[in-house]
MOPAC internal coordinates of N, CA, C and O (Angstrom, degrees):
PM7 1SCF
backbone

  N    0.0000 0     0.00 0     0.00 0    0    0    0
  C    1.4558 1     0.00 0     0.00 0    1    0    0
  C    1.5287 1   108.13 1     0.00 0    2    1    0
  O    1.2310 1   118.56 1   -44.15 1    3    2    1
  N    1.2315 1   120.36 1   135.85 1    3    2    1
  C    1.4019 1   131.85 1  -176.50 1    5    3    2
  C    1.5602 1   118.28 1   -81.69 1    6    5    3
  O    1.2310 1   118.33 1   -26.74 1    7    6    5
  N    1.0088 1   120.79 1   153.26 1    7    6    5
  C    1.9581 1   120.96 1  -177.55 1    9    7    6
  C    1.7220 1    96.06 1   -47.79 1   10    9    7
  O    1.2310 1   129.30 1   138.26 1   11   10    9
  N    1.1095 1    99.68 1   -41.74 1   11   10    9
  C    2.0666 1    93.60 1  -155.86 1   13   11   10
  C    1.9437 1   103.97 1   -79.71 1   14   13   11
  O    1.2310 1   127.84 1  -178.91 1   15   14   13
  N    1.2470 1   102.52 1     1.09 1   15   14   13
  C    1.8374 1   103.91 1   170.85 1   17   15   14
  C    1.2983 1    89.71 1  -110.81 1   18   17   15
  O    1.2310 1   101.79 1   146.23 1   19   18   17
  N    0.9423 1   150.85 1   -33.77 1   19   18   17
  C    1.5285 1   133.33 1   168.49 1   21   19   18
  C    1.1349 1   129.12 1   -43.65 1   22   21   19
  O    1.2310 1   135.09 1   138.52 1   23   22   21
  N    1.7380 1    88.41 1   -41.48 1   23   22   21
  C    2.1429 1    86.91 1  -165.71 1   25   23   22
  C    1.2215 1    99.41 1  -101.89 1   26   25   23
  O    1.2310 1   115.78 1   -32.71 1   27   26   25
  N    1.5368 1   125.62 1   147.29 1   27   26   25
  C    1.3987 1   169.06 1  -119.74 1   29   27   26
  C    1.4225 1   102.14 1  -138.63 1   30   29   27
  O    1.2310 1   123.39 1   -75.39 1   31   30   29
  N    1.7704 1   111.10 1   104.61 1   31   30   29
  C    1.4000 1   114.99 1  -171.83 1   33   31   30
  C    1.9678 1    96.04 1   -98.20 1   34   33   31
  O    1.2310 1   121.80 1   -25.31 1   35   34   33
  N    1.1310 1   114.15 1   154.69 1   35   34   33
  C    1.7953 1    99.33 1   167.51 1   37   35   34
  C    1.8792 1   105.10 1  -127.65 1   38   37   35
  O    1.2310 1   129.17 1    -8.43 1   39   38   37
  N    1.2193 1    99.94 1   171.57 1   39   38   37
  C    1.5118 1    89.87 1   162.02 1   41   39   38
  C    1.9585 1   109.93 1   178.92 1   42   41   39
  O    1.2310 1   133.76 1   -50.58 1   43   42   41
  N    1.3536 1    91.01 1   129.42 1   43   42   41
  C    1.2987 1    89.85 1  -153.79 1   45   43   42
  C    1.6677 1   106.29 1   -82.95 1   46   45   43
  O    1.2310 1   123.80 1    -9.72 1   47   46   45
  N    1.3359 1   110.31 1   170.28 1   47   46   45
  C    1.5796 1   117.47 1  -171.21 1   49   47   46
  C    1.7843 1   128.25 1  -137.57 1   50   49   47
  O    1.2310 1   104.46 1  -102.63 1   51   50   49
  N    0.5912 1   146.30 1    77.37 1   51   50   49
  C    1.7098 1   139.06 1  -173.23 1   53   51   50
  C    1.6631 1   113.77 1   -59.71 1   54   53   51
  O    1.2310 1   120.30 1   -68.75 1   55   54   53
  N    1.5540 1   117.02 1   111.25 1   55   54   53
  C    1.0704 1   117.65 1   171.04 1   57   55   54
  C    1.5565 1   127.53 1   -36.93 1   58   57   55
  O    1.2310 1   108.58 1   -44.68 1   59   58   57
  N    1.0754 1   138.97 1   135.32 1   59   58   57
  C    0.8615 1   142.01 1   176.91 1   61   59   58
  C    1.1994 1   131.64 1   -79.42 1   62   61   59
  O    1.2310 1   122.96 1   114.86 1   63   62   61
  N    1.5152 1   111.93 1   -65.14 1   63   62   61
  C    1.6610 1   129.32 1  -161.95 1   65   63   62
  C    1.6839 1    97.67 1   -74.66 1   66   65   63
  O    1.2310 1   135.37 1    -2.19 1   67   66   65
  N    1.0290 1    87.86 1   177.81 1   67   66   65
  C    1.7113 1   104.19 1  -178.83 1   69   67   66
  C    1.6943 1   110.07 1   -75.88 1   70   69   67
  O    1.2310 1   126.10 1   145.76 1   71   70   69
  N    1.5236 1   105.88 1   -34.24 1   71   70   69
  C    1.6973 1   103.46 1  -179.17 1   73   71   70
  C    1.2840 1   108.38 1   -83.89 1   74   73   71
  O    1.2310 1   125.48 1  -157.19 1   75   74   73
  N    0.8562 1   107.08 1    22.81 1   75   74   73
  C    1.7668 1   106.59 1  -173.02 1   77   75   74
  C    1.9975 1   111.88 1    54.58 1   78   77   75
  O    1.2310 1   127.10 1    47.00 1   79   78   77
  N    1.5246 1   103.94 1  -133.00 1   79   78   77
  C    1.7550 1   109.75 1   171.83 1   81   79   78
  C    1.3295 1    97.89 1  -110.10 1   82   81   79
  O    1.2310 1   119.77 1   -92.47 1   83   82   81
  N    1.5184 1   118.04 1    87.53 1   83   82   81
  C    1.4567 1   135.34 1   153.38 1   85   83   82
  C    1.2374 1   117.21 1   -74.23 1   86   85   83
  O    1.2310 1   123.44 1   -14.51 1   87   86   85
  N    1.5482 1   111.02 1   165.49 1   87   86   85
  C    1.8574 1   111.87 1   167.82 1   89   87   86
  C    1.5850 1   106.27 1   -37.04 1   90   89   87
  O    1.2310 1   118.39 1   137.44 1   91   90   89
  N    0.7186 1   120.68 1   -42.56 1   91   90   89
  C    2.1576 1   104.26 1  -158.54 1   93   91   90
  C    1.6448 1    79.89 1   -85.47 1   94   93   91
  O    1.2310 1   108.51 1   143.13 1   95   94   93
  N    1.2439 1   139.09 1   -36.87 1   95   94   93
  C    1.5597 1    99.85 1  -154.36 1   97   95   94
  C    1.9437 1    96.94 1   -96.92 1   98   97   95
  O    1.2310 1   131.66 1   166.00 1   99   98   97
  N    1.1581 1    95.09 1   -14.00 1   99   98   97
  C    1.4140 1   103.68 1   177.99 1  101   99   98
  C    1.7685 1   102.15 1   -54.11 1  102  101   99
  O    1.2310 1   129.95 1   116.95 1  103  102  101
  N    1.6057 1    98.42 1   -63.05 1  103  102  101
  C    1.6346 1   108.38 1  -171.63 1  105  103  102
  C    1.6444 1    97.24 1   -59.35 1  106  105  103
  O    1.2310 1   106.28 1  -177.58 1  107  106  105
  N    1.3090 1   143.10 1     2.42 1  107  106  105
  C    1.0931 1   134.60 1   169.61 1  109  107  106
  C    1.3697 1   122.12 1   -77.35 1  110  109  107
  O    1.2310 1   130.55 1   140.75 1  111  110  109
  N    1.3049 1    97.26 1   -39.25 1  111  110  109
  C    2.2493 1   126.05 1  -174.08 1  113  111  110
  C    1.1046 1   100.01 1   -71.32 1  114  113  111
  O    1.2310 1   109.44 1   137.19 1  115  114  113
  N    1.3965 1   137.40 1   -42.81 1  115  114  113
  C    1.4705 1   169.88 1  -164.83 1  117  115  114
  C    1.8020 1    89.87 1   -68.84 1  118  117  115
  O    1.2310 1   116.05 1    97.10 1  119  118  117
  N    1.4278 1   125.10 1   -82.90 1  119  118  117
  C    1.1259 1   137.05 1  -165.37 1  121  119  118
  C    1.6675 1   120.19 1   -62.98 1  122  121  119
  O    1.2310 1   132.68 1   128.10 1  123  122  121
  N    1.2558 1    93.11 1   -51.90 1  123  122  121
  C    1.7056 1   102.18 1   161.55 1  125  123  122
  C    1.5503 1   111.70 1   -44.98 1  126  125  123
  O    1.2310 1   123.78 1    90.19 1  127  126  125
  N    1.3941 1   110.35 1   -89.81 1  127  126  125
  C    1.3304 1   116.70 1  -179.54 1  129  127  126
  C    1.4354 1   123.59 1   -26.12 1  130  129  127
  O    1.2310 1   119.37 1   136.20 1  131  130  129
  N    1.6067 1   118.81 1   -43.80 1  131  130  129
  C    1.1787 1   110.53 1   144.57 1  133  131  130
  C    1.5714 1   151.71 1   -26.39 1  134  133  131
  O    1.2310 1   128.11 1   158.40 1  135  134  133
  N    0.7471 1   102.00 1   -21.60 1  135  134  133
  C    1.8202 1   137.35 1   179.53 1  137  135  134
  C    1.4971 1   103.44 1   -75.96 1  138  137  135
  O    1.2310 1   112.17 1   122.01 1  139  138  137
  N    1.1471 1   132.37 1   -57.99 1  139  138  137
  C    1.0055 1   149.37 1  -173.28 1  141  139  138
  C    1.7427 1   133.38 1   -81.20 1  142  141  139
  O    1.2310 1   120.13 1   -58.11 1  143  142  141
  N    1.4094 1   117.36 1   121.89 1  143  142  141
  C    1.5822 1   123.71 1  -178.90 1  145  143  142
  C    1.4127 1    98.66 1   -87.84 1  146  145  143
  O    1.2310 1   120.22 1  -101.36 1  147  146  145
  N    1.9850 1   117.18 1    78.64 1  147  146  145
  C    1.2616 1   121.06 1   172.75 1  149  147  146
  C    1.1268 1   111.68 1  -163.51 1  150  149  147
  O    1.2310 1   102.90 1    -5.85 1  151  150  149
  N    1.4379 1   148.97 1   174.15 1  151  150  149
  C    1.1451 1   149.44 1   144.24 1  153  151  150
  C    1.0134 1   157.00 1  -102.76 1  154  153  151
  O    1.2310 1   119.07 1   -85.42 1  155  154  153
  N    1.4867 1   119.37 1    94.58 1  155  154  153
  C    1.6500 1   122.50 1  -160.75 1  157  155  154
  C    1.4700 1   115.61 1   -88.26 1  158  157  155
  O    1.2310 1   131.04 1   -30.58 1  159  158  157
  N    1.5035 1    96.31 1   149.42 1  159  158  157
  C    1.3992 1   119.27 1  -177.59 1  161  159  158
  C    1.6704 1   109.23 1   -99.81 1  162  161  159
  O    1.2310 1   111.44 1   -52.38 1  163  162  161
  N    0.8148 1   133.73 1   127.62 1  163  162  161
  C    2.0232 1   108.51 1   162.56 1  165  163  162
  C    1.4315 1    94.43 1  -136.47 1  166  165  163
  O    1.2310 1   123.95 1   -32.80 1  167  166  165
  N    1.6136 1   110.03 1   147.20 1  167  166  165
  C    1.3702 1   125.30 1  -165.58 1  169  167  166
  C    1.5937 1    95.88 1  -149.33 1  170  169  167
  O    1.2310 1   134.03 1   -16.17 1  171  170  169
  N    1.7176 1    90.48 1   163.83 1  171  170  169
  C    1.3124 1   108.82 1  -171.74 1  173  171  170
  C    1.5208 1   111.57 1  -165.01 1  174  173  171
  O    1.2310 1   125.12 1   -68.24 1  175  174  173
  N    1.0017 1   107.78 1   111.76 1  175  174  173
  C    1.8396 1   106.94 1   178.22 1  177  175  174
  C    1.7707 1    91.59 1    85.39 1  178  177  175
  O    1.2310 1   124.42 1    48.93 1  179  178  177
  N    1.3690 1   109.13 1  -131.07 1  179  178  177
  C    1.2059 1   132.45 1   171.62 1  181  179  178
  C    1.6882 1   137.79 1  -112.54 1  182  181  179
  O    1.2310 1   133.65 1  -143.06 1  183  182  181
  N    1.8635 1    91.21 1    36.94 1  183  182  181
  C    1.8350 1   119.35 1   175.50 1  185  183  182
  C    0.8231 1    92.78 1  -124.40 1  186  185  183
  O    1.2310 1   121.39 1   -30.63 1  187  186  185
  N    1.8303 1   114.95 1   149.37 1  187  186  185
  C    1.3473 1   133.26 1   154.71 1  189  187  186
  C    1.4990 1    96.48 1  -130.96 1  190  189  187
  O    1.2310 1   129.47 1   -35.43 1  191  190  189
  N    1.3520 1    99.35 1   144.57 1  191  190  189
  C    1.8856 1   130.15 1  -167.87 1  193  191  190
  C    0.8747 1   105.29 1  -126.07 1  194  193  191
  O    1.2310 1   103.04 1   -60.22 1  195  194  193
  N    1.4733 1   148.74 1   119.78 1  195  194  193
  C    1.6933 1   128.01 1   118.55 1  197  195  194
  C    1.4345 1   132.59 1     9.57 1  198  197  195
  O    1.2310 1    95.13 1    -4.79 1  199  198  197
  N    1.1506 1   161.06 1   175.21 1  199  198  197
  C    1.4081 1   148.19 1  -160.03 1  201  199  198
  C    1.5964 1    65.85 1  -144.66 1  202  201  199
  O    1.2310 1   108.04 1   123.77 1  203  202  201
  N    1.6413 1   139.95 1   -56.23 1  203  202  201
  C    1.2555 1   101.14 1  -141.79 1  205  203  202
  C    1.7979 1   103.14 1  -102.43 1  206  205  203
  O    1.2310 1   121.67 1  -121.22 1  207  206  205
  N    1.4736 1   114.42 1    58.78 1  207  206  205
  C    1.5185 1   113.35 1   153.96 1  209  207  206
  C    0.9316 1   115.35 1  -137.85 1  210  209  207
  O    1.2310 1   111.71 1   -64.79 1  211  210  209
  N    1.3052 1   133.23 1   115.21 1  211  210  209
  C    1.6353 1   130.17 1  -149.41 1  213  211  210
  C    1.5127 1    92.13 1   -80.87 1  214  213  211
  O    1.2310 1   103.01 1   142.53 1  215  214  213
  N    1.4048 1   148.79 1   -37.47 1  215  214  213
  C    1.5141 1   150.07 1  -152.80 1  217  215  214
  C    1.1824 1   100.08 1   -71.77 1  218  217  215
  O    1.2310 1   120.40 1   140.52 1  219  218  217
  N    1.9470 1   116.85 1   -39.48 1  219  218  217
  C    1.8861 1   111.59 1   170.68 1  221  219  218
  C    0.9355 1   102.14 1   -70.96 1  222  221  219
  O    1.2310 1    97.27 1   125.79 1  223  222  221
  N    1.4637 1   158.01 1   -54.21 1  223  222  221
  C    1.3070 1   174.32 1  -126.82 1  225  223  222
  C    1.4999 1    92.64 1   -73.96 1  226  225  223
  O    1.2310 1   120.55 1   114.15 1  227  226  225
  N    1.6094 1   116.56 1   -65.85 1  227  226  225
  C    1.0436 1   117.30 1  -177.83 1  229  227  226
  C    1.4221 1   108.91 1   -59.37 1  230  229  227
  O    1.2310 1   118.65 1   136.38 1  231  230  229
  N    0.9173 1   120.18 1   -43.62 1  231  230  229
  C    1.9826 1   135.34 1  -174.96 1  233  231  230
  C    1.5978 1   108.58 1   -33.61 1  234  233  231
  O    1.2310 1   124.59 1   152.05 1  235  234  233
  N    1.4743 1   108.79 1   -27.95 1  235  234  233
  C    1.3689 1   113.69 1  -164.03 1  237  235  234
  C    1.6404 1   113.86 1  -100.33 1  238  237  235
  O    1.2310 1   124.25 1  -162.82 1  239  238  237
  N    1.3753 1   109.44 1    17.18 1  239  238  237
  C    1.4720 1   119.33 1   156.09 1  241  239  238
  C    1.4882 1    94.62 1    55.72 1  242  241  239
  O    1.2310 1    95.01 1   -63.12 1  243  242  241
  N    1.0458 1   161.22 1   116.88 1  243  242  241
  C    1.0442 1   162.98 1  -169.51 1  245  243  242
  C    1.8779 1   120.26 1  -158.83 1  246  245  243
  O    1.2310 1   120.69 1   -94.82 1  247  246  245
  N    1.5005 1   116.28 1    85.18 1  247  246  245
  C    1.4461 1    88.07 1  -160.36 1  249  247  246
  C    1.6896 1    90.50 1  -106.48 1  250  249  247
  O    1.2310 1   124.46 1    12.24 1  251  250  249
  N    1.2791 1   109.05 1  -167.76 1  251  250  249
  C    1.5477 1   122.07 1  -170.83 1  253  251  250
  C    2.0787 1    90.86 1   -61.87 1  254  253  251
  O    1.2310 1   135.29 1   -40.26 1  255  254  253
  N    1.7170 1    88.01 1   139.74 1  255  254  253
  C    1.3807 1   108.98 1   176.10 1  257  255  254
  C    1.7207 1   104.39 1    66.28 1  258  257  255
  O    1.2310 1   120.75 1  -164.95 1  259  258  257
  N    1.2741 1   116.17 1    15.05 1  259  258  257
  C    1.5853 1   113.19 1   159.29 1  261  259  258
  C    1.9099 1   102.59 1   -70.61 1  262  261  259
  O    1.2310 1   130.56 1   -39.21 1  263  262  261
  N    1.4784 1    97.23 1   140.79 1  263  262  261
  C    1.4336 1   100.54 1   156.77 1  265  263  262
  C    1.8745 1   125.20 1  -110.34 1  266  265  263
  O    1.2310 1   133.99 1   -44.51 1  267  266  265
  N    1.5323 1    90.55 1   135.49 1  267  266  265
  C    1.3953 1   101.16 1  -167.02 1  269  267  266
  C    1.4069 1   100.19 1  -115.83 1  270  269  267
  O    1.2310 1   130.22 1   -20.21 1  271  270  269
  N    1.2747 1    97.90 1   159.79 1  271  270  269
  C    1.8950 1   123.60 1   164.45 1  273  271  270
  C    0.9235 1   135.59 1  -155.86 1  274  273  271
  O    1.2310 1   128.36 1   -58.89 1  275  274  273
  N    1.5883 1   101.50 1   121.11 1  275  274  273
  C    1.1003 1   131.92 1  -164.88 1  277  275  274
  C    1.4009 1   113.79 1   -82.25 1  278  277  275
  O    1.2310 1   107.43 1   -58.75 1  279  278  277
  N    1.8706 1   141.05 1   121.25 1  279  278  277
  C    1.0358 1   133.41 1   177.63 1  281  279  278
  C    1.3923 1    95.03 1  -116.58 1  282  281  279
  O    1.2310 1   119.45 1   -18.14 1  283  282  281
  N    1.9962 1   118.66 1   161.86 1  283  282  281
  C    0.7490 1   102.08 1   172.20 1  285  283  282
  C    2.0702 1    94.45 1  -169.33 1  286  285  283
  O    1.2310 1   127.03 1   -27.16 1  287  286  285
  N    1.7821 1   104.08 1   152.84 1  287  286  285
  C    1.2344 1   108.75 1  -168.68 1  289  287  286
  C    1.0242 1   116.05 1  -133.28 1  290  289  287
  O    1.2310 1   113.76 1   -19.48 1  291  290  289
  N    1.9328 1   129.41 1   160.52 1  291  290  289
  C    1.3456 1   100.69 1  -178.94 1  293  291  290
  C    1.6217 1    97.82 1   113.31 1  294  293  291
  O    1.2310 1   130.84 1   -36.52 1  295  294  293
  N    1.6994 1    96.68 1   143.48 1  295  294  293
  C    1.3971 1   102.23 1  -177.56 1  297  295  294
  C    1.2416 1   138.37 1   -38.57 1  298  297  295
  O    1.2310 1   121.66 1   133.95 1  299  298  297
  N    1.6669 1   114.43 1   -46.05 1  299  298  297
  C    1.6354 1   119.06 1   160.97 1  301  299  298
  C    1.5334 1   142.29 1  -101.71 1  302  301  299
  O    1.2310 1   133.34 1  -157.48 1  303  302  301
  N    1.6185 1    91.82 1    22.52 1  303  302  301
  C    1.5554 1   121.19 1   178.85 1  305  303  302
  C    1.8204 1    96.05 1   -38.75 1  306  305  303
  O    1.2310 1   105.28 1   143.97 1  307  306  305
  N    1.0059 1   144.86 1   -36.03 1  307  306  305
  C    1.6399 1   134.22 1  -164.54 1  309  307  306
  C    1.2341 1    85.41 1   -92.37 1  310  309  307
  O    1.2310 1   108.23 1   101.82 1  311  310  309
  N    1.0311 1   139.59 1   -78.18 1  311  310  309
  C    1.7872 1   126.51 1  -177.98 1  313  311  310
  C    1.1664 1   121.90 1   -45.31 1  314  313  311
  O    1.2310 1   113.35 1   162.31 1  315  314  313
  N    1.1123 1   130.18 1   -17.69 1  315  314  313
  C    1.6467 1   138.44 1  -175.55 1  317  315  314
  C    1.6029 1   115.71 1   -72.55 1  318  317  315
  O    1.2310 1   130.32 1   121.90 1  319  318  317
  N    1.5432 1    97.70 1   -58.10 1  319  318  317
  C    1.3225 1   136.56 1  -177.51 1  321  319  318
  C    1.7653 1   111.94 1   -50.87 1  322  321  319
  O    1.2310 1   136.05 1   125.41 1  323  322  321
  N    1.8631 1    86.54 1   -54.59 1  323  322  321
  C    1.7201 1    91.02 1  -154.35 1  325  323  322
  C    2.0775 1    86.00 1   -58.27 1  326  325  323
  O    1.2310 1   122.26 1   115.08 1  327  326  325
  N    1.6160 1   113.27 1   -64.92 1  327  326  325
  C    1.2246 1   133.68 1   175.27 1  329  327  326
  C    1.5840 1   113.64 1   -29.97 1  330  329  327
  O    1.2310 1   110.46 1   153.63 1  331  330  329
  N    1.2205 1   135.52 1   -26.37 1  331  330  329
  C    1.1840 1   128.57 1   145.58 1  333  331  330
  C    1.1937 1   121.17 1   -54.80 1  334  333  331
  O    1.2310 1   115.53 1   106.79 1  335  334  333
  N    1.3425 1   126.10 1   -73.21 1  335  334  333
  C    1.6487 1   148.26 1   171.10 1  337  335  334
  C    1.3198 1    92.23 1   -27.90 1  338  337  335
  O    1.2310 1   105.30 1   120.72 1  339  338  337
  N    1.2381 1   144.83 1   -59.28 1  339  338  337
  C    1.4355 1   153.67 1   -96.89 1  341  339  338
  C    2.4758 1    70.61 1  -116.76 1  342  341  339
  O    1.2310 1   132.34 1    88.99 1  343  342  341
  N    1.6070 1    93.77 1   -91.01 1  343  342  341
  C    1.7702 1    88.85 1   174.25 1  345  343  342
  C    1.5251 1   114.78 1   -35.71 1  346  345  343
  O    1.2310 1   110.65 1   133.48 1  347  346  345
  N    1.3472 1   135.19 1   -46.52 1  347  346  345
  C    1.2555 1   123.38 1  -151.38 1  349  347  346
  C    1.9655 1    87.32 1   -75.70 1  350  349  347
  O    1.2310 1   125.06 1   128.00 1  351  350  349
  N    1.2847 1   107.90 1   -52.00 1  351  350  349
  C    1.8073 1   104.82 1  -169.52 1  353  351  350
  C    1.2910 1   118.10 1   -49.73 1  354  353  351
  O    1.2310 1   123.55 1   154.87 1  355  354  353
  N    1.9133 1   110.79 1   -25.13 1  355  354  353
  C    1.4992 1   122.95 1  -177.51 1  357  355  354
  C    2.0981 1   116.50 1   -96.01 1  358  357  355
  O    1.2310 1   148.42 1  -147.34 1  359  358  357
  N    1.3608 1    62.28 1    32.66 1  359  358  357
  C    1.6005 1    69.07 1  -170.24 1  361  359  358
  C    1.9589 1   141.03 1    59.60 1  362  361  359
  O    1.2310 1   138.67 1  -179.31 1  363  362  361
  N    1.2890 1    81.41 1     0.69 1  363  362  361
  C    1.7681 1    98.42 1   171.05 1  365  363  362
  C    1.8210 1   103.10 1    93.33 1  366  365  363
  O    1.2310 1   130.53 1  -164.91 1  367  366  365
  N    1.3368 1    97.30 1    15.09 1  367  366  365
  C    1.8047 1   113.42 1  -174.03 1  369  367  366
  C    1.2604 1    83.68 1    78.40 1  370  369  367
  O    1.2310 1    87.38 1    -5.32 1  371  370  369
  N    0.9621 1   169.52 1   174.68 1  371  370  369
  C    1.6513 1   163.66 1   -32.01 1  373  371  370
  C    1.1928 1   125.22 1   -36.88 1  374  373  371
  O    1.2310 1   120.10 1   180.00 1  375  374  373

């Protein structure tokens, strides 16, 4: 494994929508991340989840104007990342 899959980019996010990270936007974080040869973290308060199991996802209570962070490692961690950020800022399309 090379230095640049080792190191651990983060970047934080403020919910947007009114439901906060519900099932649909959850199953969104879930689907994206999928996409990707990397590994995401997303946290909130004092939990860290996987991005790709939507049931922790939900676990992390998350309502509108929660701040989250997202870490993430692994070959396409900069594409992964921005494309998360990118749904969470657009509100999950809603």
């Amino acid at each position: 494994m090379n230095q640049n899959q080792e190191t651990t980019i983060f970047v934080t996010c403020i919910i947007p929508n009114i439901k906060g990270l519900h099932a649909r936007a959850a199953a969104k974080i879930v689907s994206l991340s999928s996409q990707f040869d990397c590994n995401m973290i997303v946290s909130h308060k004092n939990k860290s989840v996987s991005s790709l199991s939507l049931i922790k996802l939900l676990t992390l209570d998350a309502p509108k104007g929660s701040e989250i962070t997202i870490s993430a490692t692994g070959k396409q961690k900069e594409c992964a990342i921005k494309k998360i950020q990118e749904l969470i800022l657009n509100g999950f399309g809603e």
